[in-house]
N, C-alpha and C positions, 0 to 999 in steps of 0.2 A: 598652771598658768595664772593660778591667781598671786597679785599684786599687793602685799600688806604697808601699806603706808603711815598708818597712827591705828591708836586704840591697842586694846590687848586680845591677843591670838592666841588660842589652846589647841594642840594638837597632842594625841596619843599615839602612838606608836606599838607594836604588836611585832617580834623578828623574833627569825630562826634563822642561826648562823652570824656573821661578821659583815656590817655594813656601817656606814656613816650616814648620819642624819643632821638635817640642821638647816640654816637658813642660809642664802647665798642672795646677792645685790639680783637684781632682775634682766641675763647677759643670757643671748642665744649661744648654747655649744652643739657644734657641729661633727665633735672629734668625743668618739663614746672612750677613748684614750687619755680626754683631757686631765691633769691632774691642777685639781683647782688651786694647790699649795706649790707648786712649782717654779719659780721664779720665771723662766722660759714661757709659760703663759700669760704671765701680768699683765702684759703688755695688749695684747690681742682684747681680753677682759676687761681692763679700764679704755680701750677705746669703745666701747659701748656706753658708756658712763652718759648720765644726764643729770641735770639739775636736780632731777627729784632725789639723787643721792644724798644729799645737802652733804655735810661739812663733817661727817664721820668715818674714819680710816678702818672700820671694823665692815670688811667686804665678805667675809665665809667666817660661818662659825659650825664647828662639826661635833656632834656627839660623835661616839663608836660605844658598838654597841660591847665593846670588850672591857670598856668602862674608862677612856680616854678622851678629853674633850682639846681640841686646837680651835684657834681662829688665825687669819689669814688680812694683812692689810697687804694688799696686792702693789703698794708701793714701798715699803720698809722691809716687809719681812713678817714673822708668825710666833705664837705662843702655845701655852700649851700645859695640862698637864692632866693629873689621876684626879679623878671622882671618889673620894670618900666617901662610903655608905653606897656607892651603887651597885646594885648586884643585876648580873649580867643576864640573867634567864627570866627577868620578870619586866613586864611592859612596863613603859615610861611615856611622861607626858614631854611636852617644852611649851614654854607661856613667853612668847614674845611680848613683849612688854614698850611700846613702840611712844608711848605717853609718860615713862619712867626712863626710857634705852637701854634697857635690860633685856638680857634672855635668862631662863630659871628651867630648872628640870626637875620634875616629878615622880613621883614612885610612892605607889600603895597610899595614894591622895596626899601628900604629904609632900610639901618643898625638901627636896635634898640640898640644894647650893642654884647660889646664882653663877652661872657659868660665867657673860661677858657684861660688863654694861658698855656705855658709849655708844648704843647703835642709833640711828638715826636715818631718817631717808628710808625708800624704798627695800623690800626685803621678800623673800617667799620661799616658801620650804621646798627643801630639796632630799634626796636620797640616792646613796650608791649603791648599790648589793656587791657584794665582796665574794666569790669563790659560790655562787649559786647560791646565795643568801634566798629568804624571803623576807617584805615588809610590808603588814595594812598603815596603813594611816588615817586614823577617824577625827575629824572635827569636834569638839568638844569644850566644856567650860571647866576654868581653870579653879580646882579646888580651893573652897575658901580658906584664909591662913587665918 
């Protein structure tokens, strides 16, 4: 439930098994079915929409923990690709970066890649578990580079 708006946000992440992590615009789902990249939902999710989005078409951005990263602009369509250097069985950070519009992903203190920039406007971490996954997530400062 929390709301990240500006400034820089660290989160670590801790999984066993096959899940998606990452930041998603700030939209009640009612349907534990929903898939966020789905066109057939877009519609439903930008009618939530508010000013505080401001003026950025990057609405879901998903780590997987398989070592896949997509993002989702819920009016055009979605990208995507493989993580270089991430290795799948060891925790990971994400540093939103909400003062730059970047999102960046961490491992072993150490920036791997900047996943998305262009983010802007309202955002908050989110998580799916996949086939009885589990996930901690701890709050945290984002290693210095």
């Amino acid at each position: 439930n929390h709301v990240m708006r500006s400034g820089r946000h660290f989160a670590a992440f801790t999984h066993a098994g096959s899940a998606m992590i990452g930041v998603i615009r700030p939209v009640q789902i009612n349907d534990g079915d929903l898939d966020l990249n789905l066109a057939r939902y877009w519609g439903y999710l930008l009618g939530q929409r508010t000013d505080r989005w401001a003026d950025s078409n990057v609405h879901v951005c998903s780590m997987f923990t398989t070592g896949g990263f997509g993002w989702c602009d819920w009016t055009r369509g979605q990208g995507g690709r493989w993580i270089d250097g991430f290795h799948c069985d060891t925790p990971f950070g994400l540093l939103l970066d909400l003062d730059e519009g970047m999102l960046s992903m961490y491992q072993n203190g150490r920036r791997v890649t900047t996943l998305k920039d262009g983010l802007s406007g309202e955002y908050c971490w989110y998580a799916k578990v996949i086939f009885g996954a589990s996930i901690s997530i701890e709050r945290g400062s984002a290693p210095l580079e």
